[in-house]
C-alpha positions in Angstrom: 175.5 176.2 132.5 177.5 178.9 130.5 175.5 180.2 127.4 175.3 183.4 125.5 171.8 184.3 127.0 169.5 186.7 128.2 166.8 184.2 130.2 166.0 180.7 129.5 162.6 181.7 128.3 164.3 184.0 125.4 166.5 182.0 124.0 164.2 181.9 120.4 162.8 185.3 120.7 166.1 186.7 121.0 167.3 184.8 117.9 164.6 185.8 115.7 165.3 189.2 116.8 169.1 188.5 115.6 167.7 187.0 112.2 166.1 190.1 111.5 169.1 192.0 112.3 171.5 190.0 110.2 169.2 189.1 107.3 166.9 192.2 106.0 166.0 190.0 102.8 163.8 187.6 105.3 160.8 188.4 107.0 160.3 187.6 110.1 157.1 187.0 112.2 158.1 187.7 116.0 154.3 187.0 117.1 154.0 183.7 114.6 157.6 183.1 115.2 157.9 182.1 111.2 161.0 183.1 109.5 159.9 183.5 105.3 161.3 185.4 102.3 160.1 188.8 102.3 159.0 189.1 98.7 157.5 185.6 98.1 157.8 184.9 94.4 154.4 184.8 92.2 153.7 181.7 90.9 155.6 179.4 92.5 155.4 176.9 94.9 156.1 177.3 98.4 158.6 175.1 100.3 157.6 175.5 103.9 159.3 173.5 106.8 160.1 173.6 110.1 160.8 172.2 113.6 161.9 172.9 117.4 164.7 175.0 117.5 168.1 174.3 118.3 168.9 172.4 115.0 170.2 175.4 113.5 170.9 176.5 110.6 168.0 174.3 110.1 165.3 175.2 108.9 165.2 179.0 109.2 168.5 179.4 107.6 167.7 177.4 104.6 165.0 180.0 103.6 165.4 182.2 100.4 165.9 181.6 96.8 166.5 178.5 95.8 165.2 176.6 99.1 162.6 177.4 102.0 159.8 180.3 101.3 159.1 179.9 105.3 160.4 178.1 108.9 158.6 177.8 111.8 160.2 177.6 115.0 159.3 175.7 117.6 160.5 176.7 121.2 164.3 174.3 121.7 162.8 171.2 120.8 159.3 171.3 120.7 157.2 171.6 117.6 155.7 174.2 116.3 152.0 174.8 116.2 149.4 174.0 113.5 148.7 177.7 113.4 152.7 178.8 112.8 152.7 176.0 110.0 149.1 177.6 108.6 150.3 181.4 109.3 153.5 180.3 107.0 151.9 179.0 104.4 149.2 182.1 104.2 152.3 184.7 104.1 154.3 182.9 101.2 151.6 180.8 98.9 151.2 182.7 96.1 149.0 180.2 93.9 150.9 177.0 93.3 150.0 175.0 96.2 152.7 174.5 99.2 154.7 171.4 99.7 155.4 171.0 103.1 158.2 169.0 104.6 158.3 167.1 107.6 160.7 165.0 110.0 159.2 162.3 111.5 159.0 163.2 114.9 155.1 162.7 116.3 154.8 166.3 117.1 155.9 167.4 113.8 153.7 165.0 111.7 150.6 165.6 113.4 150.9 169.4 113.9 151.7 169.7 109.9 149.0 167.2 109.5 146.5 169.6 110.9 148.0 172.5 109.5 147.4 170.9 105.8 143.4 170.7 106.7 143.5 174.1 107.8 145.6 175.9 104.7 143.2 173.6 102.2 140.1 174.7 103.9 141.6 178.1 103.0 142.0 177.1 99.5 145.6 176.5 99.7 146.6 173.1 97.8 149.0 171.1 99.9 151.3 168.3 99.5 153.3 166.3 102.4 157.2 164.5 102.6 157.8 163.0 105.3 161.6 162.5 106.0 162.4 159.1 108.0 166.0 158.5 107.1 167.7 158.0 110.5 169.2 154.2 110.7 169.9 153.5 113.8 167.0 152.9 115.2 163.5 151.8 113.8 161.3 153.5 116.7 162.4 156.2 119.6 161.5 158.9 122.4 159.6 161.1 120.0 158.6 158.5 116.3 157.3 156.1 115.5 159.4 154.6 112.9 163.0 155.8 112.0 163.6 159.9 112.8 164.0 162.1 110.2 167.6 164.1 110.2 170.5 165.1 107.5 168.0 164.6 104.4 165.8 166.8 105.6 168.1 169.3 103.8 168.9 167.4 101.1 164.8 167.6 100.1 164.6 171.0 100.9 167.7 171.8 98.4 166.4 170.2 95.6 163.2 170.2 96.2 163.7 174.0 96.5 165.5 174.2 93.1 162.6 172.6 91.4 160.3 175.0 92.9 162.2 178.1 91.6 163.0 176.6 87.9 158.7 176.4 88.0 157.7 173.2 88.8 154.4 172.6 89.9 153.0 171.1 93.0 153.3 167.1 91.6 156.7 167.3 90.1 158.1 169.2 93.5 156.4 166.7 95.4 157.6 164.0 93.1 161.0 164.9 93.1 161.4 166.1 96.6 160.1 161.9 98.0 162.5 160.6 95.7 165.5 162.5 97.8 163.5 161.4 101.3 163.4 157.4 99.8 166.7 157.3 98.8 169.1 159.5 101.7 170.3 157.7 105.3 171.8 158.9 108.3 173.1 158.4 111.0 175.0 160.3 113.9 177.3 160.0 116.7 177.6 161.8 120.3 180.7 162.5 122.4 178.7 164.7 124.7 175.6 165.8 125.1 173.2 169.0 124.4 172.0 171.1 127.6 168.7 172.7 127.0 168.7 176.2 128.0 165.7 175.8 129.8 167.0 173.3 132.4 170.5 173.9 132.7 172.0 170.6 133.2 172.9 167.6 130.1 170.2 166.0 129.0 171.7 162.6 129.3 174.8 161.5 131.2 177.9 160.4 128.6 181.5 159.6 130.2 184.4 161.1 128.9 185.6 157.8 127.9 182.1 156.3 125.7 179.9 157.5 123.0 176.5 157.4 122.2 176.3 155.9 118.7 173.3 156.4 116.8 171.9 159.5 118.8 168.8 161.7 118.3 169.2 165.3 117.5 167.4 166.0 120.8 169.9 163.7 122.7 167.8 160.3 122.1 169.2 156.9 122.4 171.1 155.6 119.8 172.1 152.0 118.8 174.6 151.6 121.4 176.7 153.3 124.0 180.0 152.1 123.2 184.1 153.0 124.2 185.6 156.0 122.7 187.5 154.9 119.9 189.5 156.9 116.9 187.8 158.9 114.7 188.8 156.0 111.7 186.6 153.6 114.2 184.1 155.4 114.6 183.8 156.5 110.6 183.7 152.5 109.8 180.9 152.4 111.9 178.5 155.6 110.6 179.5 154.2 106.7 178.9 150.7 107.5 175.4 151.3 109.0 174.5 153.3 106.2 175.8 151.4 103.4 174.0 148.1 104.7 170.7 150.3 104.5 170.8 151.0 100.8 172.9 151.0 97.8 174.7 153.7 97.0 176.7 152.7 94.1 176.2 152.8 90.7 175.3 156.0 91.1 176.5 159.6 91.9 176.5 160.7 95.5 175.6 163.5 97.6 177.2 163.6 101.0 177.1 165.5 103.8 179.1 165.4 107.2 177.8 167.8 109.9 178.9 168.7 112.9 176.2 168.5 115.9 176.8 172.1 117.6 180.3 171.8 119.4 182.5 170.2 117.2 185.1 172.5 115.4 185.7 172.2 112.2 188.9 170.9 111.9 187.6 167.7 113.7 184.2 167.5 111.3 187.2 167.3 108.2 189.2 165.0 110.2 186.1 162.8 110.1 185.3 163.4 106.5 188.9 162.5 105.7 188.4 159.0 107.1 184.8 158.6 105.7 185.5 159.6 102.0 188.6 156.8 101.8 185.8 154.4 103.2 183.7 155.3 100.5 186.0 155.2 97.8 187.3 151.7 98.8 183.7 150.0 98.6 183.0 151.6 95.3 180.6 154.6 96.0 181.1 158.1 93.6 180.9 160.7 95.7 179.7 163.6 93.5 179.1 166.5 96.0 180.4 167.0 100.0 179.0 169.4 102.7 181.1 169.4 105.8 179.8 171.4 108.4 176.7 172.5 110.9 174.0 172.1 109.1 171.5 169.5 111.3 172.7 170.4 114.7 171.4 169.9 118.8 172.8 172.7 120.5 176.1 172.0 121.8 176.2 168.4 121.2 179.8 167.6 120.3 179.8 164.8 117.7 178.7 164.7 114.2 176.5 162.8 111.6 176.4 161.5 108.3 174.4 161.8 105.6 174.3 160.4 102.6 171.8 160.7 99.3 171.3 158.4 96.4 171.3 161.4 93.2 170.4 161.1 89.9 171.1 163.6 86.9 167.5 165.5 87.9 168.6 165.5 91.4 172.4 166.6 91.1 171.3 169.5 88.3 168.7 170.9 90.7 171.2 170.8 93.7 173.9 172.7 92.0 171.0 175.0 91.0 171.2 178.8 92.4 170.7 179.0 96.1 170.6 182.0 98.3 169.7 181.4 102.1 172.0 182.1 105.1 173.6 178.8 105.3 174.1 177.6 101.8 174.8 179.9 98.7 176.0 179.4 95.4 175.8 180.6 91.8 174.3 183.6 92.7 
């Protein structure tokens, strides 16, 4: 294993200690391990999120105007704690209630579950998406029912612009469901992650096959199949996606991220081949992220993820945003 570390055990306490550094506009909790804006904004309601690390930039650098008030970071995938998700919403609920957003991993649901008891106990209204928009598999290692990936930011983009125009607590809830009902994903491995803390690949992929359909924490997918050209392989993410739910008629948000070690000149390559799929069965693609924005470590591959919009949803997603991995109109 050849990684830019310290010690296994480190990893996240190093990386927080580089947020800091790189980001004096966030706050971050090295004991709580929660990353948050440092001036919450009065009146408003927080966005708080969160998950094991290694999916970075999500969540922590989707916090700031526009998006998340706080992340909480698990150790590389593994949850984080009811009491990070309460600490979080204690430092940046200012009033308004908190929305909390969830992937549906087991872990996840059940610690933010617990951690919505807790922060109303304290007073603190709470509201709950849940984001289950993986299709290639219904059930897996960690859920029960579909995982929840690439919408994840999706909800906390919009759901984040509602928040900062003023919204209250039903109509960010409202708005941010709508996203999670109406966005599908799906991704595709050509190798896979190693976790720092063991050292080796979590699963064992040939140079010649791909895993299509994988987790972001190196799951089982649909199918282990040949490698095949990127145009194949494009076919197959759009097709599975576009037999989930209809996207046309309707403007589109889409997003192709890489999955941690994939360069960016392949994740366009991709894009290329999945925009002229698009366009030939008849689905307006209004918006495009290409990029790492949902990643596992240093996964090479990439997934795709695309959202329903409306005019609500669109307005509020070209809406100001400030955070370390998106930023516009500021």
């Amino acid at each position: 294993m050849k990684k830019l570390i310290d010690a296994p055990s480190e990893v996240l306490a190093g990386a927080l200690q580089g947020v800091a550094a790189a980001h004096p506009e966030l706050a971050v909790d090295f004991a709580g391990r929660v990353v948050a804006r440092a001036t919450p904004k009065p009146g408003k309601v927080a966005l708080i999120s969160g998950g094991g690390s290694g999916h970075e930039p999500l969540h922590s650098g989707f916090v700031g105007p526009g998006m998340l008030d706080a992340a909480c970071a698990g150790e590389v995938f593994t949850s984080p704690t009811p009491d990070q998700m309460l600490a979080a919403a204690q430092a940046v609920s200012t009033g308004a209630g908190a929305l909390f957003i969830v992937k549906n991993y087991t872990g996840d649901v059940l610690n933010f579950e617990m951690a919505a008891e807790l922060a109303e106990a304290e007073g603190i209204a709470v509201k709950t998406v849940l984001v289950a928009d993986d299709v290639a598999v219904e059930d897996s290692t960690w859920t029960a029912g579909r995982r929840g990936v690439g919408t994840t930011v999706f909800v906390e983009k919009i759901a984040g612009g509602a928040a900062e125009e003023g919204a209250d607590l039903d109509a960010v809830h409202a708005v941010a469901t709508r996203v999670a009902a109406n966005g599908r994903s799906m991704g595709v491995a050509l190798t896979s992650a190693t976790l720092p803390s063991v050292g080796t690949p979590s699963f064992d992929l040939p140079d010649d096959e791909i895993e299509m359909g994988v987790g972001i924490h190196g799951e089982p997918g649909r199918t282990r199949a040949p490698l095949v050209p990127a145009s194949e392989i494009a076919e197959t993410l759009v097709s599975a996606i576009l037999a989930d739910h209809d996207f046309t008629g309707a403007p589109v948000i889409a997003m192709l991220s890489g999955l941690g070690g994939t360069p960016l000149i392949e994740l366009y390559l991709m894009y290329g081949a999945v925009a002229s799929l698009l366009e030939q069965r008849g689905v307006t693609v209004a918006r495009v992220l290409v990029g790492d924005y949902i990643t596992s470590l240093d996964m090479a591959g990439c997934s795709l993820t695309l959202l329903r919009a409306d005019d609500e949803m669109l307005r509020l997603w070209d809406a100001p945003v400030s955070t370390a991995a998106l930023r516009w109109g500021v």
